[in-house]
Every structure is written in C-alpha cells, then in structure tokens.
C-alpha positions in Angstrom: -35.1 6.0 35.4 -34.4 4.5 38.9 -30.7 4.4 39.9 -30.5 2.1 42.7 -32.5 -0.6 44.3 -33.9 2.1 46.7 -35.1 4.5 44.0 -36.7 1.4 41.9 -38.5 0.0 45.2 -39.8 3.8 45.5 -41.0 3.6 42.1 -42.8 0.5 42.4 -44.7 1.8 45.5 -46.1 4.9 44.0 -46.5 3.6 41.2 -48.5 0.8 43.1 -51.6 3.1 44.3 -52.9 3.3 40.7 -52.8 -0.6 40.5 -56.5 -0.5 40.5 -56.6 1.7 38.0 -53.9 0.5 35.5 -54.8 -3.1 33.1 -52.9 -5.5 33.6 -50.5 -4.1 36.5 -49.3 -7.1 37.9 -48.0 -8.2 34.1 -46.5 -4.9 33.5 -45.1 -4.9 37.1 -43.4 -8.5 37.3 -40.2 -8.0 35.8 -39.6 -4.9 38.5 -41.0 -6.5 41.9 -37.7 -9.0 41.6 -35.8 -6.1 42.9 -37.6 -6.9 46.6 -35.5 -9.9 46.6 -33.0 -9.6 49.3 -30.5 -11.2 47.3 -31.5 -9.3 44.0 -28.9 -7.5 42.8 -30.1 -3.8 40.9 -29.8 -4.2 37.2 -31.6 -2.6 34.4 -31.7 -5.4 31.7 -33.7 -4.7 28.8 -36.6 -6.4 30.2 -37.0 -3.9 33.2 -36.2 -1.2 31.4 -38.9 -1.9 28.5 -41.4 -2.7 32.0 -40.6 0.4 33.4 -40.6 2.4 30.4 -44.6 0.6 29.7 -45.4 1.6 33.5 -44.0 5.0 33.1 -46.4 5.4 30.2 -49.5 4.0 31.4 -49.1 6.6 34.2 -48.4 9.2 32.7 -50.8 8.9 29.5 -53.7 7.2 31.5 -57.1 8.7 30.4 -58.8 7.9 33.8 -57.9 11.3 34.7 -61.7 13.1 35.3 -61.7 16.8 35.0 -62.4 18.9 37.7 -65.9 20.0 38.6 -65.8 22.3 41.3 -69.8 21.8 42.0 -68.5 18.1 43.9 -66.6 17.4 47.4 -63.2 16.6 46.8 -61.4 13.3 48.5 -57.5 13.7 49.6 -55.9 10.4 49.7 -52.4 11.2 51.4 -49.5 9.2 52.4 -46.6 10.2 54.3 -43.5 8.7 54.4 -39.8 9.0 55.3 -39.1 10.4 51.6 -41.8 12.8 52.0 -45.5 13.4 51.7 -47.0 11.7 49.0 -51.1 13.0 48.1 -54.2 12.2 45.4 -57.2 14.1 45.1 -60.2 12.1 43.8 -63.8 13.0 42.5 -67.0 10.7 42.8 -68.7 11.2 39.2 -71.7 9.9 37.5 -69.9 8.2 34.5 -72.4 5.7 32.6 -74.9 6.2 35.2 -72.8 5.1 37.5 -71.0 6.5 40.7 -67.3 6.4 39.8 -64.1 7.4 42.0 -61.3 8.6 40.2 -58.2 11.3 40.7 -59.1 14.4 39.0 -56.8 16.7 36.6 
C-alpha cells in the first residue's frame, strides 16, 4: 500500500502499462489519478483504498499471462527511470487464430 503521494504516483505509472490489458482501467483507476493534483493532499480514504486494493488484484490475478514457448522470439519492453529499471517480456501467439501480443509467465 503506497505511503506517500510519491509512492502512489509510482504506482499508478506501472500500473498504467497494462492499461491495455486491464477492463475497465480508467474506472478502476479514477479515484487514484486525483493524487496528480497539485493541490491534492495524500489520503487513503476508503474509496482509494478499495480502488487500489481492485487494481492490485487485477494485476496480480490477470489471466492474460501466456506461458512461455521457447520455439518464439521474445519482445523486451523496458523502461528506465530515476527509481530504477523497469522491464516486460512479451510473446506474439496465435490465440483464436489470431496473432496476439501479450507478457508471458
């Protein structure tokens, strides 16, 4: 759970890259993205707390996840920052006859 405006802002931009990938991010999401007000003031009220707690599970628990096939090129989506060095490796799949790009497990 994020402590301080900086580690909830931190949050919300990690958390961000999945957007894509998450339904209905932005819903999930609104409660948290107040904190980029200038004039916000950091408070976990029960809202964002129950937001982040949804987000943390949708992460976490998300069945996009494809499983490793070691017969297909790998993609490594990085992203470095002043925190530290942030990185997602993704597979192209044929899922439902279809080409699909996801992270892998």
């Amino acid at each position: 759970m994020p402590q301080n405006k900086k580690e909830m802002i931190y949050v919300l931009g990690v958390a961000s890259y999945y957007k894509n990938h998450l339904k209905d991010f932005a819903i999930l999401a609104k409660s948290l993205y107040v904190i980029y007000d200038q004039q916000a003031v950091f408070e976990m009220i029960q809202e964002r707390i129950k937001a982040y707690e949804k987000r943390r599970k949708a992460l976490t628990e998300a069945p996009l996840l494809l499983m490793l096939d070691w017969n297909i090129p790998f993609k490594l989506y990085i992203d470095a920052c002043g925190d530290g060095l942030r990185a997602a490796l993704h597979q192209v799949q044929i899922i439902d006859d279809k080409p699909t790009e996801e992270p892998v497990c």
